[in-house]
C-alpha positions as a printed Julia matrix, in Angstrom:
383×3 Matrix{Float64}:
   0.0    0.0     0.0
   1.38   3.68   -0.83
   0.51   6.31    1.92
   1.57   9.82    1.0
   1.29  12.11    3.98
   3.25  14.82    3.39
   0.98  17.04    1.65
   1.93  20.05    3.51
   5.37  19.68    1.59
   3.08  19.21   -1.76
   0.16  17.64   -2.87
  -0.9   15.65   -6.2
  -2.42  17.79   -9.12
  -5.95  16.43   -9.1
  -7.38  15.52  -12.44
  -9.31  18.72  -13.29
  -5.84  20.68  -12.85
  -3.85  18.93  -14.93
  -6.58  19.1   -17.67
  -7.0   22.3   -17.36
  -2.94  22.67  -17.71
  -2.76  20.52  -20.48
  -5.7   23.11  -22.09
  -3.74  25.9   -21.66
  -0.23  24.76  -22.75
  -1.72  23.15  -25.43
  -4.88  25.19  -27.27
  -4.77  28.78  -25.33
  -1.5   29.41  -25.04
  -1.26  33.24  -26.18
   0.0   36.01  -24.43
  -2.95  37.7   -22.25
  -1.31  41.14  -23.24
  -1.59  40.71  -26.84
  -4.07  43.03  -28.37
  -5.84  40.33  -30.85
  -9.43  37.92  -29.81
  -6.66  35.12  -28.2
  -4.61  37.59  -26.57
  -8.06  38.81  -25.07
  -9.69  34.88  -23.61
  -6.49  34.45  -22.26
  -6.42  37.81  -20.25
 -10.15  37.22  -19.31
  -9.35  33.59  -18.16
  -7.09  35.04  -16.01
  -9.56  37.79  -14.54
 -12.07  34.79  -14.0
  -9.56  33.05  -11.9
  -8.7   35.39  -10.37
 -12.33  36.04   -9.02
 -12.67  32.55   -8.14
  -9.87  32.73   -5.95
 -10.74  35.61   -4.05
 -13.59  34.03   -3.45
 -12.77  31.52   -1.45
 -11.46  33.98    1.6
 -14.08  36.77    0.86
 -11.97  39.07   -0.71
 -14.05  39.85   -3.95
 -13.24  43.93   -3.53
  -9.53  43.3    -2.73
  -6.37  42.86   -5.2
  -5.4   39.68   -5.79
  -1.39  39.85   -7.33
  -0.63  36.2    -9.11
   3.27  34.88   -8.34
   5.38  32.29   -8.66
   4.26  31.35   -5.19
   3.99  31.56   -1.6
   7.75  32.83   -0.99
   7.51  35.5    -3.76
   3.86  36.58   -2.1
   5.6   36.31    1.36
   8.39  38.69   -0.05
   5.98  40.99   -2.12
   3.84  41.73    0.91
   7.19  42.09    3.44
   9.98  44.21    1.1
   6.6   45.79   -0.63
   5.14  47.33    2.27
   8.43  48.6     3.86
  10.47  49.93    0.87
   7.67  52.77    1.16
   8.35  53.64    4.68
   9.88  56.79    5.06
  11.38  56.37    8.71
  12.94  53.33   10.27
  10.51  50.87   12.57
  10.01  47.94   14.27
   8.74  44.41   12.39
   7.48  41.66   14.56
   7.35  38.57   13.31
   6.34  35.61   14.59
   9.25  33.17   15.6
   7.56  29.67   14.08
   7.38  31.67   10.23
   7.98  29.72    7.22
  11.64  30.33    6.32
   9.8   32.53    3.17
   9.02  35.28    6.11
  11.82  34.62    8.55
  15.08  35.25    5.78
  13.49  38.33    5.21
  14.69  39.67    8.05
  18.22  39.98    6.62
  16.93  42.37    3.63
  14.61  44.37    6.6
  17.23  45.2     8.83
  18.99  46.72    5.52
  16.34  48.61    5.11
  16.93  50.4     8.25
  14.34  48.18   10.39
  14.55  46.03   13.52
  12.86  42.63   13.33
  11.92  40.95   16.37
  10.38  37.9    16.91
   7.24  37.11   18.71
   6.73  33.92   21.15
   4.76  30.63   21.17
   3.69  28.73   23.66
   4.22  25.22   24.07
   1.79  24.11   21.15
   3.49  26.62   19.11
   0.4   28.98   19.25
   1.37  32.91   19.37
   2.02  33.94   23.44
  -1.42  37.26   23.14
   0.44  38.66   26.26
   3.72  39.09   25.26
   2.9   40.35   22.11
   1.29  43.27   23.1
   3.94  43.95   25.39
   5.94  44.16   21.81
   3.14  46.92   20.47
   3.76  50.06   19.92
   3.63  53.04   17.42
   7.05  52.66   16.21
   5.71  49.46   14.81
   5.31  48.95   10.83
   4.51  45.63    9.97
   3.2   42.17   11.78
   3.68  38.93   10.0
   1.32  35.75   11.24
   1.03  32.7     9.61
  -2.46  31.56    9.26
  -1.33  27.86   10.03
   2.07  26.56   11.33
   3.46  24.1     8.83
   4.95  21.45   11.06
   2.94  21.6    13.93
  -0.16  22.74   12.49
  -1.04  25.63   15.05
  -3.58  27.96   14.08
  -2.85  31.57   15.29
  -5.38  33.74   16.81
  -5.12  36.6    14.26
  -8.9   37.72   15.25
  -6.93  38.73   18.47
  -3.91  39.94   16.71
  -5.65  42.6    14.83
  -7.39  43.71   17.77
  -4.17  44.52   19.64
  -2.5   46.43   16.18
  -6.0   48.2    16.12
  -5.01  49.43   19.81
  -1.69  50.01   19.95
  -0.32  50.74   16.94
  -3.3   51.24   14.35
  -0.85  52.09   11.76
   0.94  49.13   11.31
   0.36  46.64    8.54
  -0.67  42.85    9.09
   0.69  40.24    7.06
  -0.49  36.68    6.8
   1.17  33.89    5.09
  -2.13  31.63    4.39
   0.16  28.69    2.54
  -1.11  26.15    4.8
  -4.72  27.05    5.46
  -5.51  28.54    2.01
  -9.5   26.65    1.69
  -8.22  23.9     4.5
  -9.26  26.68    7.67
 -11.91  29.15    7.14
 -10.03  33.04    6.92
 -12.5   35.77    6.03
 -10.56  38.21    4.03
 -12.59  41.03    4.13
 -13.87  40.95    7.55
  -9.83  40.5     8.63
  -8.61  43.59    9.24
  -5.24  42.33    7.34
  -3.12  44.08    4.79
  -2.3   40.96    2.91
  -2.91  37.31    2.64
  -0.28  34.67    0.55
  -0.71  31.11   -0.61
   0.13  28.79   -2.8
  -1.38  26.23   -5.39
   0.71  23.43   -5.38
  -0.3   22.67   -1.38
  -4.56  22.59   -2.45
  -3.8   20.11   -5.18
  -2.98  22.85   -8.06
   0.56  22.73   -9.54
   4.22  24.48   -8.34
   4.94  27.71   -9.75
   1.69  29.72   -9.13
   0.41  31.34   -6.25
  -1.14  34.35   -5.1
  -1.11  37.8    -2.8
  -4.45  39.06   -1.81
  -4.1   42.66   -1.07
  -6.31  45.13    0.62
  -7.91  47.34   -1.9
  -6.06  50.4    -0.05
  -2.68  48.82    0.54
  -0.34  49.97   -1.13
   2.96  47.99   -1.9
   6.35  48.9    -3.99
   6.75  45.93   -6.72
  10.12  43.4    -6.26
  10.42  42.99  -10.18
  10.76  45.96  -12.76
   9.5   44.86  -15.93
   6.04  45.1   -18.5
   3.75  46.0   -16.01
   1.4   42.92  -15.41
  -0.33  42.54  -12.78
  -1.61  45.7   -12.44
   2.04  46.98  -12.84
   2.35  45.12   -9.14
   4.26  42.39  -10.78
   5.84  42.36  -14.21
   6.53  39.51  -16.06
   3.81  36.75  -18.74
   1.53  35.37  -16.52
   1.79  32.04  -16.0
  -1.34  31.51  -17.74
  -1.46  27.3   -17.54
  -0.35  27.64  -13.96
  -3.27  29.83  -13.36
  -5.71  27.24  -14.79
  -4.75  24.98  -12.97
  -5.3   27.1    -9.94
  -8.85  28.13  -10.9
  -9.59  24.42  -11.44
  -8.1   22.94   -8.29
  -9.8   26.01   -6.25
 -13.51  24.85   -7.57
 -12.48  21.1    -6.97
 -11.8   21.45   -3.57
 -14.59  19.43   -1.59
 -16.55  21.53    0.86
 -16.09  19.31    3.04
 -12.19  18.8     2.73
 -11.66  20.09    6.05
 -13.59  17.79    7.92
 -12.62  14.51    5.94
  -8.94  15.48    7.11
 -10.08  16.15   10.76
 -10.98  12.78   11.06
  -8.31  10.92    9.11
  -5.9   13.18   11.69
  -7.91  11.95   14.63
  -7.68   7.84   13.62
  -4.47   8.05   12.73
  -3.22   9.37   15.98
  -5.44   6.98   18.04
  -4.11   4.37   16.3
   0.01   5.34   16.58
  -1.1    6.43   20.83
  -2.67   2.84   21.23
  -0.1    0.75   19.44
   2.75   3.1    20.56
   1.86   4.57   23.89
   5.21   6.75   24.81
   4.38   8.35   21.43
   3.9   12.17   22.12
   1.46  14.77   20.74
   3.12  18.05   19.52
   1.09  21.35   18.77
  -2.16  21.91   20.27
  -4.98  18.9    21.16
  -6.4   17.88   18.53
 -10.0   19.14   19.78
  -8.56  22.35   20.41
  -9.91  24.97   18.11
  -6.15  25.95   17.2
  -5.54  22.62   16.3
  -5.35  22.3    12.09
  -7.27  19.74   10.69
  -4.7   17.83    8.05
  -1.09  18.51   10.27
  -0.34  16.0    12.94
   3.15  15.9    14.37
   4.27  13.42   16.4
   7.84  12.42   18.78
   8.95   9.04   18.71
  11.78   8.59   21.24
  14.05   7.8    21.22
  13.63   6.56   17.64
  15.39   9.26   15.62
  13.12  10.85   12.76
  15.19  10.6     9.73
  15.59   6.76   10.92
  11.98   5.98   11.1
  11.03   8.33    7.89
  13.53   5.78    5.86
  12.03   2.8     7.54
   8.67   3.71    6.84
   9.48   4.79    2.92
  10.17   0.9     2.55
   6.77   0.19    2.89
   5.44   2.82    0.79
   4.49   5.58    3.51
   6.05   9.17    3.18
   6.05  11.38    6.4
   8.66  14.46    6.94
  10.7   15.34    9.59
  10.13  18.85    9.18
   9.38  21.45    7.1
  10.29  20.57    3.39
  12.41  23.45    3.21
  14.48  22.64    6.45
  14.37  19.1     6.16
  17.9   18.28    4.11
  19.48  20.84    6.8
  21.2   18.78    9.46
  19.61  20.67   12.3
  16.97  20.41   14.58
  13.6   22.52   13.58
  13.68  26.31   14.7
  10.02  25.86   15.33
  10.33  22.57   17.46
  13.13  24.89   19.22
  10.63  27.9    19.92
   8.36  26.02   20.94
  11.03  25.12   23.96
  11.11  21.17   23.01
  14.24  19.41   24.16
  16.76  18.23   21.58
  16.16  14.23   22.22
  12.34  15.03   21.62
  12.73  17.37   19.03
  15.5   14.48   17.25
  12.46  11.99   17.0
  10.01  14.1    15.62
   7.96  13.34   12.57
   5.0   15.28   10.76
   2.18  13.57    9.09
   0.11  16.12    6.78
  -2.84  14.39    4.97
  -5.12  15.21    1.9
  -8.97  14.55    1.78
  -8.48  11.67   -0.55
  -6.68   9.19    1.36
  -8.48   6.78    3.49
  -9.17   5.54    7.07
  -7.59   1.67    5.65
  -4.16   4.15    4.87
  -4.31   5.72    7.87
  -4.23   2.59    9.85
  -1.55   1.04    7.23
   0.69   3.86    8.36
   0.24   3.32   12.21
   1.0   -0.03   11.78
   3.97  -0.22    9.59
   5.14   2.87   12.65
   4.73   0.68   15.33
   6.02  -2.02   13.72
   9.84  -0.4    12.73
   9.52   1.28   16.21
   9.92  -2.13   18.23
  12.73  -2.82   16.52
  14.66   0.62   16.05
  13.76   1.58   19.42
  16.41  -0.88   20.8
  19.29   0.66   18.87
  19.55   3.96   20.64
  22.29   6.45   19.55
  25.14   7.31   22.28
């Protein structure tokens, strides 16, 4: 049996994507800025999508800027907003950030800006307290992922917003929505946010597109000099197939997605707690409202994760030990760190992020092929 649960690194085109790629490369393939009746489908194709889109978070009267992604959105809505500033200021950002918010730091602090981060809890949900301690009018921009990518934390940005509307009203929100893009509600609209990024190829679309919704009165200075697409907020051909797809794999996604992946979560970790009981929960409960639906992450000590992730590849199921982007680095995750885990604990860790198409026989495949390499590996424990 093949289980693929790593979905948060990427998911699998579903069939109306890839048609509707293969339609685009193939028959209606001209350039939207051309002036003649192809030129013109293509350019309202992309308008159509881009509606649809927008949809989906409630942002119908807001920009929506088309990228290469969720990094290029992440750095659009970051660099954007604060080349315009005319006097240096504080940017908090929060210290479990995808690495596509976090390395901007480096190119902030040129700017003339100090970043600093703000604090999680234990579950590696944002520490309210401390950050308005943090407030304050000198501050420009606050960056808050929508969902944490290894642990699956949802952050309380309702709450967030409420503090920048009291202490420093002036300051920009920023939200990178990569992981709960259609998988957790987010009203746009109704926010309060600046801006809002994700990306297609994690909801079943294809890499290379993504998006930046922007609040109609937001104004942002473009990364890329160029022919003035987008609005002139981001020059270059639109990726016209990869926007498609997007539009295809945004009005596939089941309604009920969420809810499918709630309970493949919750059978998959009764089934690794009962046939591995010193396995250990990371992130929040999974009845707790801050709790993801499709990101379960899981210690195993003192079973090392890159050991068990091999292990378990030999029998056809695919788990991370981390954050795609981190996971080749030969360190332990800054977010398992923040979130004050030990080093043993955060050694063993794995993450499990599942799609609504798999099924409650894969789920218990997977717990069962776990517990059975963890008899076994658990014995050879590294001095």
């Amino acid at each position: 049996m093949f289980v693929y649960l790593d979905n948060s690194a990427t998911t699998r085109p579903c069939a109306p994507a890839v048609a509707a790629l293969r339609e685009a490369a193939e028959e209606k393939w001209f350039n939207p800025s051309s002036l003649y009746e192809q030129g013109m489908a293509a350019e309202k194709a992309i308008e159509d999508a881009r509606l649809v889109c927008k949809k989906a978070v409630n942002a119908t009267q807001h920009r929506l800027i088309f990228t290469s992604g969720g990094t290029e959105a992440d750095n659009l809505a970051i660099l954007g907003h604060l080349r315009l500033q005319k006097k240096p200021g504080r940017v908090l950002m929060l210290s479990v950030e995808h690495p596509a918010v976090l390395q901007c730091a480096k190119e902030v602090e040129k700017l003339g800006h100090r970043v600093e981060e703000i604090p999680v809890d234990v579950s590696g949900v944002l520490d309210v307290e401390k950050l308005r301690t943090m407030m304050g009018e000198d501050v420009l921009l606050i960056t808050v992922m929508q969902v944490n990518n290894e642990v699956g934390a949802i952050q309380p940005i309702d709450e967030v917003v409420r503090l920048r509307n009291e202490l420093c009203p002036k300051a920009a929100i920023h939200v990178d929505g990569v992981q709960g893009y259609l998988r957790v509600p987010f009203n746009f609209d109704k926010s309060g946010v600046q801006s809002y990024a994700f990306s297609g190829h994690k909801i079943h679309a294809v890499k290379g597109i993504g998006g930046l919704i922007v609040r109609k009165d937001h104004r942002l200075q473009p990364l890329l000099e160029g022919g003035g697409q987008e609005a002139g907020e981001r020059s270059g051909t639109e990726n016209t197939p990869g926007i498609a797809a997007l539009k295809a794999a945004v009005t596939a996604y089941p309604p009920d997605g969420a809810e499918k992946m709630q309970d493949l979560k919750t059978h998959l970790w009764q089934e690794i707690s009962r046939l591995i009981p010193s396995a250990v929960l990371n992130g929040p409960d999974l009845d707790s409202d801050a709790a993801a639906p499709h990101i379960l992450s899981v210690s195993l000590p003192p079973v090392r994760s890159q050991t068990m992730l091999f292990a378990l590849e030999k029998d056809g199921v695919l788990v991370s030990n981390g954050s795609a982007c981190a996971s080749r680095k030969q360190k332990i995750s800054g977010v398992l760190s923040a979130m004050g885990m030990d080093h043993l604990r955060a050694d063993c860790t794995l993450r499990m992020s599942l799609s609504h198409d798999l099924t409650m026989e894969q789920m218990e495949y997977a717990a069962a092929s776990m517990a059975k390499h963890y008899e076994l590996l658990k014995i050879f424990v590294r001095r």
